[in-house]
C-alpha positions as CSV (number, residue, x, y, z in Angstrom):
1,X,-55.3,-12.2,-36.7
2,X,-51.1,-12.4,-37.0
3,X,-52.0,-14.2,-40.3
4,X,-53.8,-11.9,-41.8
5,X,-51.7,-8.6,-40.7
6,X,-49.5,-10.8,-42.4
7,X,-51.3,-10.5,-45.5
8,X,-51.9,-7.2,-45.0
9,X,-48.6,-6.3,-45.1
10,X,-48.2,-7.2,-48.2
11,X,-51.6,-6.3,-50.2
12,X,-52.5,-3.2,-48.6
13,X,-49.9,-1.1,-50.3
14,X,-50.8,-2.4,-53.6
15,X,-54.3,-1.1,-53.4
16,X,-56.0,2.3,-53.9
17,X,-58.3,2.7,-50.7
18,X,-59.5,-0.1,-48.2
19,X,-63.2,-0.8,-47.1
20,X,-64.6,-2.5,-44.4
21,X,-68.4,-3.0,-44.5
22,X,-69.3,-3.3,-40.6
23,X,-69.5,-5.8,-37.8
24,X,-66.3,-3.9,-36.8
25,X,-66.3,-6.1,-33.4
26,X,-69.1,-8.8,-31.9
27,X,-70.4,-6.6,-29.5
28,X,-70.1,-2.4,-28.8
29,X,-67.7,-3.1,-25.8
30,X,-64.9,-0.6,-24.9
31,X,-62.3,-3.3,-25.2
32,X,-63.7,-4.2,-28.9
33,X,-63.4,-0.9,-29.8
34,X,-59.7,-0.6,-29.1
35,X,-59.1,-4.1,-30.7
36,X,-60.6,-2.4,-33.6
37,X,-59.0,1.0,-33.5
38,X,-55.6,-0.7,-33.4
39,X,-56.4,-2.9,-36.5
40,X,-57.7,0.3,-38.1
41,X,-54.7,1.9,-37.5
42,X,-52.0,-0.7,-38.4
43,X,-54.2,-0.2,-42.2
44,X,-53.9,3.4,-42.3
45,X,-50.0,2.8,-41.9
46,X,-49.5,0.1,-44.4
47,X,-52.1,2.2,-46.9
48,X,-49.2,5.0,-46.4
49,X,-51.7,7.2,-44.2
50,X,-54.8,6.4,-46.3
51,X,-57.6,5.5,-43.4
52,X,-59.8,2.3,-44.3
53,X,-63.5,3.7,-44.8
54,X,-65.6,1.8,-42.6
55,X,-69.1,1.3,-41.6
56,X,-71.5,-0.3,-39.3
57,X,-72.7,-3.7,-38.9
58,X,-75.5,-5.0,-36.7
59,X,-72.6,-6.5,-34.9
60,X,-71.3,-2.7,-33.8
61,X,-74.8,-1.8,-32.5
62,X,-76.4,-4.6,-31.0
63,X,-75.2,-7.5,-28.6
64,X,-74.3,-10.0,-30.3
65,X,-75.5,-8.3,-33.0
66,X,-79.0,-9.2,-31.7
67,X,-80.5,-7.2,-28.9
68,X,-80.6,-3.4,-27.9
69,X,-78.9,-0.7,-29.6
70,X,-75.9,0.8,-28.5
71,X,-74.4,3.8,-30.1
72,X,-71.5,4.9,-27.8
73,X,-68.7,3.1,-29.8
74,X,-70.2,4.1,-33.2
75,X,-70.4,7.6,-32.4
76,X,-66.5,7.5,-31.8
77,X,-66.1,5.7,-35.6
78,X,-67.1,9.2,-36.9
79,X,-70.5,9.9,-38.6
80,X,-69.2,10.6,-42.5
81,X,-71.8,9.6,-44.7
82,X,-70.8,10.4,-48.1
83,X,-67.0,9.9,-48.2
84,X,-65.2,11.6,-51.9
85,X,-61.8,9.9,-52.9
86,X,-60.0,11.8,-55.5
87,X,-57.1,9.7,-55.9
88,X,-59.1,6.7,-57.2
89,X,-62.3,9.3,-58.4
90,X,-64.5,7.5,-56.3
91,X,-67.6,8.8,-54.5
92,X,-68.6,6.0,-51.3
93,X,-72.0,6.8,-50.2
94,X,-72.5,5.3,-46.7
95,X,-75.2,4.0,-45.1
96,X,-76.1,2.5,-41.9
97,X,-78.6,-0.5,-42.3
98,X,-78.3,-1.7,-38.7
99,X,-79.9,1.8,-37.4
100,X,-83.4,0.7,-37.7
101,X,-84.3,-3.3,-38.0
102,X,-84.7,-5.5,-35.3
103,X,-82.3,-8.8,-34.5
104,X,-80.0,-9.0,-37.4
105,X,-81.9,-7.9,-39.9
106,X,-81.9,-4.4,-41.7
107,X,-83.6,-1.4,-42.5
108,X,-83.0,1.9,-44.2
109,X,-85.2,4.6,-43.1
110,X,-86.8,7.1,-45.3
111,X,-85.0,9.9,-43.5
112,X,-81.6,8.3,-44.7
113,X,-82.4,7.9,-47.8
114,X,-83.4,11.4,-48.1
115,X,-80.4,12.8,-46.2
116,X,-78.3,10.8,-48.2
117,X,-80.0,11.7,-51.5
118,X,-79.8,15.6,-50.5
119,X,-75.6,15.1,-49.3
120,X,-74.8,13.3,-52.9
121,X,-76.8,15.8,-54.5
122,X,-75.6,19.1,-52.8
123,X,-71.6,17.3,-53.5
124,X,-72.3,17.5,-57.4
125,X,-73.3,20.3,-57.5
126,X,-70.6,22.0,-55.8
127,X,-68.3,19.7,-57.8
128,X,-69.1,19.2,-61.3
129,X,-66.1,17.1,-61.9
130,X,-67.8,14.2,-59.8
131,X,-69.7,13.5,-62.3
132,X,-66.6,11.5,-63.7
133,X,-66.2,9.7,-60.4
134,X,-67.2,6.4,-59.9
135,X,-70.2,6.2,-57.1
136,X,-70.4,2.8,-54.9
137,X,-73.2,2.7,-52.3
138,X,-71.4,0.9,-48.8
139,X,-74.0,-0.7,-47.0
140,X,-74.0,-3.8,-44.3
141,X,-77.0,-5.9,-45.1
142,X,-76.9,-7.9,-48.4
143,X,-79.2,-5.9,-51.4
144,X,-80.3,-9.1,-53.2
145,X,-81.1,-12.9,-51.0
146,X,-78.9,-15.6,-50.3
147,X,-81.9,-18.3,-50.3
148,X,-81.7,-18.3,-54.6
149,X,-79.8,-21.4,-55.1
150,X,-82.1,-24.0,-56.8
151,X,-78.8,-26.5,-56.7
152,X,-79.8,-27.1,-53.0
153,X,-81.6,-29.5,-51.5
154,X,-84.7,-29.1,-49.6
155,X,-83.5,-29.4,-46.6
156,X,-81.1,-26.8,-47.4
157,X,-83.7,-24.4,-49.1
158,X,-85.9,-24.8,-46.0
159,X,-82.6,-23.5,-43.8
160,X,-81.5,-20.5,-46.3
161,X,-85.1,-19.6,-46.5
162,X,-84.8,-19.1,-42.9
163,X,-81.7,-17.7,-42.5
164,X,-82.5,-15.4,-45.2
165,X,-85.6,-14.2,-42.8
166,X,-83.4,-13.6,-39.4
167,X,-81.0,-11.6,-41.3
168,X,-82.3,-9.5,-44.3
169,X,-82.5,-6.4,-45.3
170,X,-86.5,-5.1,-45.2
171,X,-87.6,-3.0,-47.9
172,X,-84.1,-4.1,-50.2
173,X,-86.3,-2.8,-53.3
174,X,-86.1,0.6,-52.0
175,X,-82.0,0.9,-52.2
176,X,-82.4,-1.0,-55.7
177,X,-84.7,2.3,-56.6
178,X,-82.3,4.8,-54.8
179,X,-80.0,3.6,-56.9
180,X,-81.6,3.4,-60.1
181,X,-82.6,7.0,-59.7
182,X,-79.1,8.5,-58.4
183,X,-77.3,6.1,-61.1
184,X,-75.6,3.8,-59.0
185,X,-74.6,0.5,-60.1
186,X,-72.2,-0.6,-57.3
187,X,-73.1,-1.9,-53.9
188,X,-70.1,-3.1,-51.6
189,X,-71.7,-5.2,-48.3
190,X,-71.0,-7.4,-45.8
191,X,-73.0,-9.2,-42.9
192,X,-73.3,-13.1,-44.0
193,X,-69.6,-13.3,-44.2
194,X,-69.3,-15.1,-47.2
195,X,-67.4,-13.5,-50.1
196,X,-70.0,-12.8,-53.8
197,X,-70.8,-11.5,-56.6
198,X,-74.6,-11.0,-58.1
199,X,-75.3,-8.9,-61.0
200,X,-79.0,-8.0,-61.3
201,X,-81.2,-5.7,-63.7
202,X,-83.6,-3.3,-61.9
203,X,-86.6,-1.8,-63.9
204,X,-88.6,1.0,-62.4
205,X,-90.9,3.0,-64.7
206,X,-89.4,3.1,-68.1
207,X,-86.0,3.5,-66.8
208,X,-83.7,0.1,-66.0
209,X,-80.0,-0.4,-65.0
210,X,-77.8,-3.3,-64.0
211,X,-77.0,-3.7,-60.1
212,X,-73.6,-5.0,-58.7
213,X,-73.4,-5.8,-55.5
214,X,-70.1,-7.5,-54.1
215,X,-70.1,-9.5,-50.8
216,X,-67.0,-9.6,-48.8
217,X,-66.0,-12.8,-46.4
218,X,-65.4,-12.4,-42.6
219,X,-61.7,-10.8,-42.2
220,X,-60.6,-13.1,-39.1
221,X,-63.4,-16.2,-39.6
222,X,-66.3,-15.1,-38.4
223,X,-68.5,-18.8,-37.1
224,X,-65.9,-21.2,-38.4
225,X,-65.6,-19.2,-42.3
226,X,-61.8,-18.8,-43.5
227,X,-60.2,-15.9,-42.8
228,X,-60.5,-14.0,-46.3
229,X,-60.0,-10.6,-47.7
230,X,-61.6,-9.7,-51.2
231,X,-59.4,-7.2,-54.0
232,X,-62.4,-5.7,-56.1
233,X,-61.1,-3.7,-59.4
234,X,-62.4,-1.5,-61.5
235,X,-61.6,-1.5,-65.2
236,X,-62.4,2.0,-66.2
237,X,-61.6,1.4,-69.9
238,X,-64.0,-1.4,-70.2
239,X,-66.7,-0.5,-67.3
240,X,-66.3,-3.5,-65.9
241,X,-65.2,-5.0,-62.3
242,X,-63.0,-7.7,-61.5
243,X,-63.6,-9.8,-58.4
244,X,-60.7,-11.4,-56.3
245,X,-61.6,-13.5,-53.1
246,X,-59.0,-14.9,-50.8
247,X,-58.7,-17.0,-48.0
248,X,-56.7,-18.8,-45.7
249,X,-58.6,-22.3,-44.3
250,X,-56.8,-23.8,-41.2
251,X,-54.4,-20.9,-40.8
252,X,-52.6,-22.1,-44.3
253,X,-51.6,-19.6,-46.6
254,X,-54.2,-17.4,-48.6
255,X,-55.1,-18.5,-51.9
256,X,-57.4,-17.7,-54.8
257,X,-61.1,-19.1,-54.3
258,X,-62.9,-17.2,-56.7
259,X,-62.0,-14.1,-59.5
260,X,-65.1,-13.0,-61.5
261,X,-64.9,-10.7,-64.2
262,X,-68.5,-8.7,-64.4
263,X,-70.2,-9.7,-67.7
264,X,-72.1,-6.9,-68.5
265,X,-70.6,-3.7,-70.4
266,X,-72.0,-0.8,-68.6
């Protein structure tokens, strides 16, 4: 961890607003917790008193991020679910994938997606200028599969196809259509712990949109990954975002694995 407070140190004043998309510790534990609320709070200083926005993980709800459900640390994290930041005229709409599911795998529940749906809505229309802001969907689980690479071998397939199984998200199409019909085209997630970037079209009906959903790495290494951070821009002028993973392998310093540009004008 002292490598990437670091880090921290140094990028987190140079950024508009942090996020950090769940499995906040490896198991709700009261000890994890104030790991976590230590961390949280050594951002909120170095963001110049600008708290991270954070979610839930399967990881923050379930031992080992497998069995039970345990809400008691959660319900300390606070319960905001659509989150407005004027300073960077962003709306995050939160939601908790790891409430319903079983193992590690997701599920959003009707009764979020309406609450959700009726808290975004009731926002606009009591602020008509949010209809400027830029709306990003926070979510755990990954929106689109991590068993799509026909560069593998079969071996390999045969081992994403099953790792894609223990830790989906059920019913993923459902977000895609939440999204299509709020207007959403940015999803930031977490959960596999490996940093990317997939751009997808989504049709429903006669209506179709293009999808981004942005994957971050594990933060301190999460099952022998490098400790990473992503910076994910937004070019306003060009509706387009910019993609910048980092990591540090070995505990050497951070460099550059990756910066995608997106390729489709919005």
């Amino acid at each position: 961890q002292s490598i990437l407070d670091a880090q921290l140190s140094d990028v987190v004043e140079s950024v508009d607003r942090v996020v950090i998309t769940g499995d906040l510790f490896n198991s709700p534990s009261r000890d994890y917790f104030t790991m976590f609320t230590n961390f949280k709070n050594t951002i909120t200083r170095l963001a110049r008193g600008r708290e991270p926005i954070c979610i839930t993980g399967n990881h923050d709800q379930r031992l080992t991020g497998l069995f039970g459900a345990d809400y008691t640390q959660i319900a300390s994290i606070g319960d905001r679910k659509v989150i407005v930041d004027d300073e960077c005229e962003m709306v995050f709409v939160c939601f908790n994938s790891s409430e319903s599911g079983y193992f590690a795998r997701g599920r959003i529940t009707t009764s979020q997606f309406r609450h959700l749906g009726g808290e975004y809505r009731n926002l606009i229309a009591a602020r008509r200028d949010l209809k400027g802001y830029l709306p990003i969907v926070l979510i755990h689980h990954h929106p689109f599969p991590y068993d799509d690479d026909n560069s593998a071998s079969l071996m390999q397939k045969i081992h994403n196809r099953f790792e894609e199984f223990m830790l989906t998200l059920s019913g993923a199409d459902k977000l895609h259509h939440w999204c299509l019909d709020w207007d959403i085209r940015t999803i930031l997630h977490g959960h596999m712990h490996r940093a990317r970037y997939v751009e997808r079209e989504i049709r429903r009906d006669n209506k179709s949109s293009y999808l981004t959903a942005i994957g971050c790495g594990s933060s301190l290494g999460a099952r022998g990954s490098p400790v990473s951070y992503n910076i994910v821009e937004w070019d306003s002028t060009t509706q387009r975002w910019v993609a910048s993973f980092f990591e540090s392998v070995n505990g050497g310093d951070f460099k550059e694995a990756a910066a995608i540009v997106s390729p489709f004008v919005r």
